[in-house]
C-alpha positions as CSV (number, residue, x, y, z in Angstrom):
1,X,-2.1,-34.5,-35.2
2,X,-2.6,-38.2,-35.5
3,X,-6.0,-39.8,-35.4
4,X,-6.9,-42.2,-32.6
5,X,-7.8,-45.7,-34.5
6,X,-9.8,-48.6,-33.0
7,X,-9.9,-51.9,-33.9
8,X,-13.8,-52.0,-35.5
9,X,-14.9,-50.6,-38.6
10,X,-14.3,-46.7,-39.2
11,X,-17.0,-46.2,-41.5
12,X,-20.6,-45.6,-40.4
13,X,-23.8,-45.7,-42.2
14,X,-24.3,-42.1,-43.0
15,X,-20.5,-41.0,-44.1
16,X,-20.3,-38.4,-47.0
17,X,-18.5,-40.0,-49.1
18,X,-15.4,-37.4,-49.2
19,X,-15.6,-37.5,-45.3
20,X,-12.7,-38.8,-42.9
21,X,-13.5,-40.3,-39.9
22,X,-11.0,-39.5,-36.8
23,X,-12.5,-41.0,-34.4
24,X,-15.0,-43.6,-32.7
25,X,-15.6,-43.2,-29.1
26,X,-17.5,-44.9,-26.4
27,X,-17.3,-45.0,-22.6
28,X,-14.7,-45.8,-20.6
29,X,-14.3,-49.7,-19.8
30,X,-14.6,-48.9,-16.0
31,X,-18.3,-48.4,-16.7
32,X,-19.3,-51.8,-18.3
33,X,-17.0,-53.0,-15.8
34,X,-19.5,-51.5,-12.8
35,X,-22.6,-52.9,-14.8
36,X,-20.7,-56.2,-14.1
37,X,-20.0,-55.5,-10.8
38,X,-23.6,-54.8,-10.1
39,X,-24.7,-58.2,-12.0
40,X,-22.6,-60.2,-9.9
41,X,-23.0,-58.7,-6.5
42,X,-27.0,-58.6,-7.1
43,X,-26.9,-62.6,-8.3
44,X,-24.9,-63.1,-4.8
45,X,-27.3,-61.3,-2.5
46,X,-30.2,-64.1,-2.7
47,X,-27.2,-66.4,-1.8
48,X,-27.7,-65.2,1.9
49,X,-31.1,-66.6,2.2
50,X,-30.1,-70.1,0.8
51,X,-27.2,-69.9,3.0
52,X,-29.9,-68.8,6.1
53,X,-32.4,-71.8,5.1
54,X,-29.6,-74.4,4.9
55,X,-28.7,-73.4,8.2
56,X,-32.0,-73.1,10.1
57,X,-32.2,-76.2,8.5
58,X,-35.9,-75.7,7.3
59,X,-37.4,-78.8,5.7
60,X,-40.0,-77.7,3.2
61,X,-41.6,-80.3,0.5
62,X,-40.8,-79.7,-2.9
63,X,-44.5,-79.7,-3.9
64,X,-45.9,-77.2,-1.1
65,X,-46.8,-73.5,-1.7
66,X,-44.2,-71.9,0.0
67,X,-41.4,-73.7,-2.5
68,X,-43.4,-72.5,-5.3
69,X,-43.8,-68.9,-4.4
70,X,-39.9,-69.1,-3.1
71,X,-38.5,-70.6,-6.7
72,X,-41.0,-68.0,-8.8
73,X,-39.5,-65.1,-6.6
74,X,-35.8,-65.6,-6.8
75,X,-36.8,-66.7,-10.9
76,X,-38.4,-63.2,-11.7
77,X,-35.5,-61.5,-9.4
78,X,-32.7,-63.0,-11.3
79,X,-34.9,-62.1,-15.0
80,X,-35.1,-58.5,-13.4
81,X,-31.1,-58.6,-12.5
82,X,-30.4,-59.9,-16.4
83,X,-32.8,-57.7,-18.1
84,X,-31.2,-54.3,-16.0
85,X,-27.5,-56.0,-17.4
86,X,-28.6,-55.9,-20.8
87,X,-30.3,-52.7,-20.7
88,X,-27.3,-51.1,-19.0
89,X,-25.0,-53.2,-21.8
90,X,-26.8,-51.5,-24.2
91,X,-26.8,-47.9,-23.2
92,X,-23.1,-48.6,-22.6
93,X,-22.8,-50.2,-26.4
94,X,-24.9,-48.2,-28.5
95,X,-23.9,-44.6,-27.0
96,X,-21.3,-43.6,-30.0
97,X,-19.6,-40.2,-30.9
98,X,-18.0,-40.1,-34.3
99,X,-15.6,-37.1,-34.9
100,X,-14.9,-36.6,-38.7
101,X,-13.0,-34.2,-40.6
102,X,-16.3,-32.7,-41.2
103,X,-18.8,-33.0,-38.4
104,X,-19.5,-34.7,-34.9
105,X,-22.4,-37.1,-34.6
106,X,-23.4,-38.0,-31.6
107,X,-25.9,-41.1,-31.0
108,X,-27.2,-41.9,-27.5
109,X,-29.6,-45.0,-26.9
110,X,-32.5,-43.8,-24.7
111,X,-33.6,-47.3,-23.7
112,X,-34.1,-50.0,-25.9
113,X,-35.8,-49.2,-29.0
114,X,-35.3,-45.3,-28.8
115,X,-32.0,-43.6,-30.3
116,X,-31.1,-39.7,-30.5
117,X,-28.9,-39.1,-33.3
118,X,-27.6,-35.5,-33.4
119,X,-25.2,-34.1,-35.9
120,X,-22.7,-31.2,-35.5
121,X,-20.5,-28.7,-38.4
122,X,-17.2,-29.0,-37.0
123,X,-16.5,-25.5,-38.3
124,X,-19.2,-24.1,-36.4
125,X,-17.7,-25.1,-32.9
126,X,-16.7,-22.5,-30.2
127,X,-15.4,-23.9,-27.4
128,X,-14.2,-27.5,-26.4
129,X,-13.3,-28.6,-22.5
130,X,-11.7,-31.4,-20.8
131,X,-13.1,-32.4,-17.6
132,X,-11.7,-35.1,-15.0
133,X,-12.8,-35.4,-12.1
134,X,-11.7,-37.7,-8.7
135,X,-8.7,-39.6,-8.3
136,X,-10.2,-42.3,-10.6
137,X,-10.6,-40.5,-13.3
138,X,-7.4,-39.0,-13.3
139,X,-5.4,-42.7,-12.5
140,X,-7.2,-44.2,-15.8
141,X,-7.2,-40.9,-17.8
142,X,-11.2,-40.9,-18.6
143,X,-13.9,-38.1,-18.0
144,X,-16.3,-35.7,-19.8
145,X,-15.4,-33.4,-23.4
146,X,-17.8,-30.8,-23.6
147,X,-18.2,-29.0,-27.4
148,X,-20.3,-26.1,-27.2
149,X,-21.2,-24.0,-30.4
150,X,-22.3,-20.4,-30.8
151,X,-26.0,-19.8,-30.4
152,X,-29.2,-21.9,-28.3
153,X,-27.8,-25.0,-29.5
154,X,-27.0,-27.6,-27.2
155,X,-23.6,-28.5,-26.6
156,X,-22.2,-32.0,-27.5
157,X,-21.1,-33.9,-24.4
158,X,-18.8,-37.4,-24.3
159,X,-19.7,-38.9,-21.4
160,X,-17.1,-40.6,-19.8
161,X,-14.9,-41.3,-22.7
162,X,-10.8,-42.4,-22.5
163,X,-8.3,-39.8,-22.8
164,X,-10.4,-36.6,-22.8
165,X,-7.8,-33.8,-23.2
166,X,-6.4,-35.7,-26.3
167,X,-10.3,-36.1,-27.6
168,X,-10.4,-32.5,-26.6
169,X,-7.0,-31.8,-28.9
170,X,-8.3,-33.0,-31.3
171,X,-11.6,-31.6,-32.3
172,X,-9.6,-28.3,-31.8
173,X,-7.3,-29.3,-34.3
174,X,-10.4,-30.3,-36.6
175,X,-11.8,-27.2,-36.1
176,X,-9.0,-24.8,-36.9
177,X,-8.3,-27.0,-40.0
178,X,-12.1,-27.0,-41.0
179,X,-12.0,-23.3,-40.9
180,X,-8.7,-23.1,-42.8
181,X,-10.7,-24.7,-45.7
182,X,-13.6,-23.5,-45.5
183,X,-13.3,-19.6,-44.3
184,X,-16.6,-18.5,-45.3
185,X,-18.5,-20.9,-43.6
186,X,-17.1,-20.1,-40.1
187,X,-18.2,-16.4,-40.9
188,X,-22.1,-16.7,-41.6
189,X,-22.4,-17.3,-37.5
């Protein structure tokens, strides 16, 4: 099966160095694409009050309280519109699955200066599902792969990530050849 490649770097920071890496996902565009949406339709809404105050024609002075208060307002609104962009940019950025020939790692950015970095054995995986859901998600061909292994363990989810069912494939495909090569270690579960 062939590897999906993208056009940055396929090496990360903690590779082994006789590791292959399949496969770097992130999100689907449509979701930094509704992060913009939400920018640009929260930078218009204050646009109806300018449009309300041209009309009623009010006349206030430049150097009276009311101005002041007004202009701080709409300044810390539009800081607080920016600074939920970049946070959401962020999430949206720095969320990262990595399939290798050897393992999944799965980073998720909690916030800004908090990241979960969880690792799993490719040969230890049980079960992999597709999901799609809505008419949306089935037009652009993105959704949720869920990778659970045996045991309490958590399972691995990519959220929203293009093409699930061939992401899905694929760590199937990883798995069965892991386990080809490595026999014993899929039989101390």
């Amino acid at each position: 099966m062939n590897a999906m490649h993208l056009p940055w770097s396929t090496a990360f920071l903690q590779q082994h160095s006789d590791e292959k890496v399949l496969l770097i996902l992130r999100r689907h565009w449509l979701v930094l694409f509704r992060f913009i949406c939400e920018l640009i339709g929260l930078s218009l809404l204050p646009m109806s009050f300018f449009i309300t105050w041209y009309w009623l024609d009010w006349d206030i002075e430049k150097n009276s309280l009311i101005y002041i208060i007004t202009v701080l307002f709409f300044s810390l609104y539009y800081l607080g519109v920016w600074l939920r962009f970049y946070y959401d940019w962020f999430d949206y950025y720095l969320d990262v699955w990595v399939v290798t020939d050897q393992r999944i790692i799965d980073v998720q950015q909690k916030g800004i200066f908090n990241r979960v970095v969880s690792e799993l054995n490719i040969v230890k995986i049980q079960d992999v599902t597709s999901e799609v859901k809505g008419e949306l998600q089935t037009f652009l061909d993105y959704g949720n792969v869920y990778v659970q292994t045996a045991g309490e363990q958590r399972r691995f989810i990519f959220q929203q990530v293009p093409h699930p069912q061939a992401v899905a494939q694929l760590v199937i495909h990883t798995n069965n050849e892991a386990i080809k090569r490595h026999p014993a270690e899929a039989k101390l579960e």
